[in-house]
C-alpha positions as CSV (number, residue, x, y, z in Angstrom):
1,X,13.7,70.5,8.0
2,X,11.7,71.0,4.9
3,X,11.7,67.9,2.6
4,X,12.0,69.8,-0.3
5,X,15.2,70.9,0.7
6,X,16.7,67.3,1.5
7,X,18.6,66.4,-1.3
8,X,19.7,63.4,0.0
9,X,16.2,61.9,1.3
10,X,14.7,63.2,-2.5
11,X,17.8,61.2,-4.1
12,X,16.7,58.1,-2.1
13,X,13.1,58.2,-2.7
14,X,13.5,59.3,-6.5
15,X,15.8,55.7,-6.6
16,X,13.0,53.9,-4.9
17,X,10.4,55.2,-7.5
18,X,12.9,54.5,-10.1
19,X,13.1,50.7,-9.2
20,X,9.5,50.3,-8.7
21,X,9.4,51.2,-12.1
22,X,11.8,49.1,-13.3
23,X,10.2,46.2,-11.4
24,X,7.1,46.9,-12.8
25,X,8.0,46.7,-16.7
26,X,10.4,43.7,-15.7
27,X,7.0,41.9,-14.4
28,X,5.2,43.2,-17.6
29,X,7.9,42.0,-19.3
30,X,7.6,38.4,-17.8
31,X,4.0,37.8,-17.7
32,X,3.8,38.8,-21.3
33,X,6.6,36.4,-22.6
34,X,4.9,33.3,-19.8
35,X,2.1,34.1,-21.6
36,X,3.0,34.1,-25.3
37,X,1.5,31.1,-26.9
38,X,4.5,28.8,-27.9
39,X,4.4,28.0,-24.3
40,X,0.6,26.3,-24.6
41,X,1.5,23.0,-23.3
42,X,0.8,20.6,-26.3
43,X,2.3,17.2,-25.2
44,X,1.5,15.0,-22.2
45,X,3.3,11.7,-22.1
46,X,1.9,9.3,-19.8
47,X,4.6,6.5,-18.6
48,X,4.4,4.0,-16.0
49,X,7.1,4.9,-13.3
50,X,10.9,3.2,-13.1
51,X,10.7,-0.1,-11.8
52,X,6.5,-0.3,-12.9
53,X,4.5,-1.4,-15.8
54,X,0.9,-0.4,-16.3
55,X,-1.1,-2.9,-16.0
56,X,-4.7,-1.9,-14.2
57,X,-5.2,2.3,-15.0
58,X,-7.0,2.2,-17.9
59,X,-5.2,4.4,-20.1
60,X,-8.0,6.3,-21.6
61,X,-9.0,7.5,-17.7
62,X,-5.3,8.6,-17.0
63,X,-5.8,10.7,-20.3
64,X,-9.1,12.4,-19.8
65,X,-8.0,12.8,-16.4
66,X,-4.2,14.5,-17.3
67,X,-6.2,16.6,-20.2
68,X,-8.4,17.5,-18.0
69,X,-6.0,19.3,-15.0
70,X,-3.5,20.4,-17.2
71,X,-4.8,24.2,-16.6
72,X,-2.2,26.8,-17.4
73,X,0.6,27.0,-19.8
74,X,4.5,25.5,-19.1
75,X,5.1,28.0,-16.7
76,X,1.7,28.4,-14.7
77,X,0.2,25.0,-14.4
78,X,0.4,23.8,-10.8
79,X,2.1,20.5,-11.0
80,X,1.3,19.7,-7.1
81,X,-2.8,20.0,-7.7
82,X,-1.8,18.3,-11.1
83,X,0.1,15.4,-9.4
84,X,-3.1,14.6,-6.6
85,X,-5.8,15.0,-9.1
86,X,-3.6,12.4,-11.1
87,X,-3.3,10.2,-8.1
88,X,-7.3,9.7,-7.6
89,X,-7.4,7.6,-10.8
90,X,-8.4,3.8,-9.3
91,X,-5.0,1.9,-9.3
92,X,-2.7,4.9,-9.1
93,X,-0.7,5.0,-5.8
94,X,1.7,7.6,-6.3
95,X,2.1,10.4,-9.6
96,X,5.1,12.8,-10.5
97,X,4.5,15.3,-13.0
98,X,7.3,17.2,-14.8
99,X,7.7,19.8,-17.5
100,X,10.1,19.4,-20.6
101,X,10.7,22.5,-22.1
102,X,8.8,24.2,-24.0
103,X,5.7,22.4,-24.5
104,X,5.8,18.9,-22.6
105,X,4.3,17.3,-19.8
106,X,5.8,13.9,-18.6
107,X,3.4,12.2,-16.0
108,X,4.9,8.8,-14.1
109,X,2.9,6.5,-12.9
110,X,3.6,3.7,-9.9
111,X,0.0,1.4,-9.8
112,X,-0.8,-0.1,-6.5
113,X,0.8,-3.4,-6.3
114,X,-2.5,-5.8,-4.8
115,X,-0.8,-8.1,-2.2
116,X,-4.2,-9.3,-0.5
117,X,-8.2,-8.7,-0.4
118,X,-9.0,-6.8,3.1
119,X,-11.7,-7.4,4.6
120,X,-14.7,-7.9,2.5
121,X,-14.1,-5.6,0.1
122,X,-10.7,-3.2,-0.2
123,X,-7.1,-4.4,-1.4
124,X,-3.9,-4.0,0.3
125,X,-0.8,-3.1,-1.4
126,X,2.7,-4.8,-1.3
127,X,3.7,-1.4,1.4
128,X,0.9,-2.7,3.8
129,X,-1.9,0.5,2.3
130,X,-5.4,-0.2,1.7
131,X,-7.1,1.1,-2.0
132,X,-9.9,0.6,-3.5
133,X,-10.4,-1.1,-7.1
134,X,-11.8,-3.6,-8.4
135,X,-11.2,-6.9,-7.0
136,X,-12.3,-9.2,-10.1
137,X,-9.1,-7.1,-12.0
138,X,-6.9,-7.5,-9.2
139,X,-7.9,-11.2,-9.4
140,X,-7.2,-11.5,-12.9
141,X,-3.5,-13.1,-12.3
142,X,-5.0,-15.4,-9.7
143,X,-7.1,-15.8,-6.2
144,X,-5.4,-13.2,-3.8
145,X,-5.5,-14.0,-0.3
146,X,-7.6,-12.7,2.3
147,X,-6.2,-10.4,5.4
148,X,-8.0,-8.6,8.2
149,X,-7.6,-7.3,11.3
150,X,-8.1,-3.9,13.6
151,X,-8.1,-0.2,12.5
152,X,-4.7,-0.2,12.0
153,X,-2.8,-3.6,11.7
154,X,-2.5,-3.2,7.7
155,X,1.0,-3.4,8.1
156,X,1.4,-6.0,11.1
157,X,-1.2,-8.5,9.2
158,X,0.7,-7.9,5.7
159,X,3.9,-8.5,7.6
160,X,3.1,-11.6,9.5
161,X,1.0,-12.8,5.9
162,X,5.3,-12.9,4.6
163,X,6.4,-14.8,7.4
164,X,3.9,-17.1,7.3
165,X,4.9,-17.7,3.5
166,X,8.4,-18.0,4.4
167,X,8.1,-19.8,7.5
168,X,5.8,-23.1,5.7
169,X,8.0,-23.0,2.1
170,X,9.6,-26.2,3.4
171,X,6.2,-28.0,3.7
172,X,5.2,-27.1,0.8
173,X,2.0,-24.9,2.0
174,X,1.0,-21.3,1.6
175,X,-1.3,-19.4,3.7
176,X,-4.7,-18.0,2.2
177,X,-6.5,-16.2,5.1
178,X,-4.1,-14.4,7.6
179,X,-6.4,-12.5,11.0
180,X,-5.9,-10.8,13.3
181,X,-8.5,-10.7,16.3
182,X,-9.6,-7.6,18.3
183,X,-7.9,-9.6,21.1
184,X,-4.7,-9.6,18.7
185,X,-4.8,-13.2,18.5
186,X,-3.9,-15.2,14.9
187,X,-5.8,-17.6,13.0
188,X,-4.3,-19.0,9.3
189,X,-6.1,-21.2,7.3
190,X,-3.6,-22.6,4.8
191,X,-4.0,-23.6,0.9
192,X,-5.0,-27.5,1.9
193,X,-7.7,-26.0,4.0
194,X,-5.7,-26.6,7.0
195,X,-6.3,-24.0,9.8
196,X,-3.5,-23.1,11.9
197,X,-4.6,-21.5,15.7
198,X,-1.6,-19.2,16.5
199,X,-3.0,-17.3,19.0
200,X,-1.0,-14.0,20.6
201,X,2.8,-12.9,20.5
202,X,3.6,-14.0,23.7
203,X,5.3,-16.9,25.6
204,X,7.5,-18.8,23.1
205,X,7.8,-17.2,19.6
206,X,4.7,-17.7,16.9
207,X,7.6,-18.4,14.2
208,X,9.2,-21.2,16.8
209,X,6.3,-22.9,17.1
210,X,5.1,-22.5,13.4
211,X,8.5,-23.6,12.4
212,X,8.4,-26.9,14.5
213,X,5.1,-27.9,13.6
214,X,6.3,-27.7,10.2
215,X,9.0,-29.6,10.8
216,X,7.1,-32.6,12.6
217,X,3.9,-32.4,11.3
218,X,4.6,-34.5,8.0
219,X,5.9,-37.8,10.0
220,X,2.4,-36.7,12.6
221,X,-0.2,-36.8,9.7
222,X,1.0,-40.2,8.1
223,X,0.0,-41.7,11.6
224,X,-3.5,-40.1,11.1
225,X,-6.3,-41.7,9.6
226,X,-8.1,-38.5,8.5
227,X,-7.2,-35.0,7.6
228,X,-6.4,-32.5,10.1
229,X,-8.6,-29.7,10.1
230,X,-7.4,-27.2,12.6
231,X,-3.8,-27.6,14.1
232,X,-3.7,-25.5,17.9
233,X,0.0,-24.5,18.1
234,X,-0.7,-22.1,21.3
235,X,1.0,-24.7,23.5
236,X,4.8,-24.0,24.4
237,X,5.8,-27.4,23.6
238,X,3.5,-29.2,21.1
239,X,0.4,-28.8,19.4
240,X,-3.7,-30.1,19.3
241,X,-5.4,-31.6,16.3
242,X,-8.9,-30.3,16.5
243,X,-12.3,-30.0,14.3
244,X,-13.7,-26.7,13.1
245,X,-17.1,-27.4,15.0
246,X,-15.0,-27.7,18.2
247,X,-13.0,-24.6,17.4
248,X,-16.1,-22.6,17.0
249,X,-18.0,-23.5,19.8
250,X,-14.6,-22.5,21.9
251,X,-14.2,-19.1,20.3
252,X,-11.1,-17.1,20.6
253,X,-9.4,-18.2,23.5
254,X,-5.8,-17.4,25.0
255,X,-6.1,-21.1,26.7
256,X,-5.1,-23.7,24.8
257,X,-8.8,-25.3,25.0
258,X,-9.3,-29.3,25.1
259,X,-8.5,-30.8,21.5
260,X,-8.4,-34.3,19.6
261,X,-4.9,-35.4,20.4
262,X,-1.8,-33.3,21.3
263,X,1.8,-34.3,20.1
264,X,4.8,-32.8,21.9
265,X,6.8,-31.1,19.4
266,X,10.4,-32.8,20.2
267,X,12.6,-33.8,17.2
């Protein structure tokens, strides 16, 4: 059958045409109105987050930066590439980015919160994520302890930093260096320069045997005539008073090596 004498398939492509062309002046239609200049974005506010202040950004480099990647108008900027360009600013962990009609940008900023110095020369953040910044500034409220450990133990080593904290309130102590051995063995050297050999997770609980120490240590040290410089609290029932020249001619060792005196942890 001849096309030409289909009225019904000519009705149906004549309709088709028909709403190609109106789709066609409604995208005109659009893009000219996105692109009519009372839409030129001409405010960017720059806040710090809910729950955050700003306190390390410099505010001059969040500007440049924001000025910088706003490209587009209210409708066509890409708030996405917006929002990661904003988040490789020094100090900026995460960045939303929304529009305020007609004419606004509001940028929110959450800063890295510096729990510890890792290694010898990145931070780790209060969620256990290494950044880089500058120390001295992250300093500036106060020495910040020092963490380490294996490719992947941010978390573990921030975690068991906390414990430690919690675990030695009652004496009075805080730990400054918390590591974590490629043999996954724990060394803390505390805030009276005290170092604490933990050794692995295994046999009876680290926080048992930190926690007993704790407890007994105080009436142990009055019966000392020096200062203990390392305390071995691998063993299952007490703990070894040691030097640091003995501990690091021993190494890291899952034996509890030969010490100065041992005293049975019994209350």
């Amino acid at each position: 059958m001849n096309l030409w004498h289909n009225h019904r398939a000519l009705n149906l492509i004549a309709s088709a045409l028909a709403a190609l062309v109106c789709l066609a002046v409604i995208a005109s239609g659009v893009y000219w109105i996105v692109q009519r200049p009372q839409f030129t974005l001409r405010h960017v506010v720059i806040e710090p987050a809910p729950g955050y202040a700003l306190r390390h950004a410099a505010s001059h480099t969040l500007r440049r930066t924001a000025e910088r990647s706003a490209v587009g108008n209210f409708f066509t900027i890409d708030l996405d590439v917006m929002r990661h360009t904003m988040q490789s600013v020094p100090w900026v962990r995460q960045a939303s980015v929304r529009r305020v009609w007609p004419d606004m940008l509001v940028i929110g900023i959450e800063e890295h919160q510096p729990l510890g110095i890792w290694g010898e020369s990145r931070l780790i953040n209060t969620f256990g994520e290494l950044f880089v910044a500058s120390i001295g500034e992250a300093e500036k409220d106060g020495p910040l302890p020092m963490l380490s450990g294996p490719e992947g133990s941010e978390r573990l080593v921030m975690h068991r930093y906390e414990d430690m904290r919690r675990w030695l309130a009652d004496l009075g102590r805080t730990p400054e260096t918390v590591t974590l051995s490629a043999r996954h063995a724990w060394t803390v050297r505390l805030d009276d320069e005290t170092t604490l050999v933990l050794g692995r997770d295994q046999g009876v609980p680290i926080e048992d045997r930190v926690k007993r120490w704790a407890t007994v240590f105080p009436r142990v040290q009055e019966q000392l005539d020096r200062k203990a410089e390392v305390i071995d609290l691998r063993y299952p029932s007490g703990f070894a008073i040691r030097s640091v020249k003995l501990l690091a001619a021993e190494g890291d060792s899952a034996k509890a090596p030969g010490s100065v005196s041992v005293a049975k942890l019994n209350r």
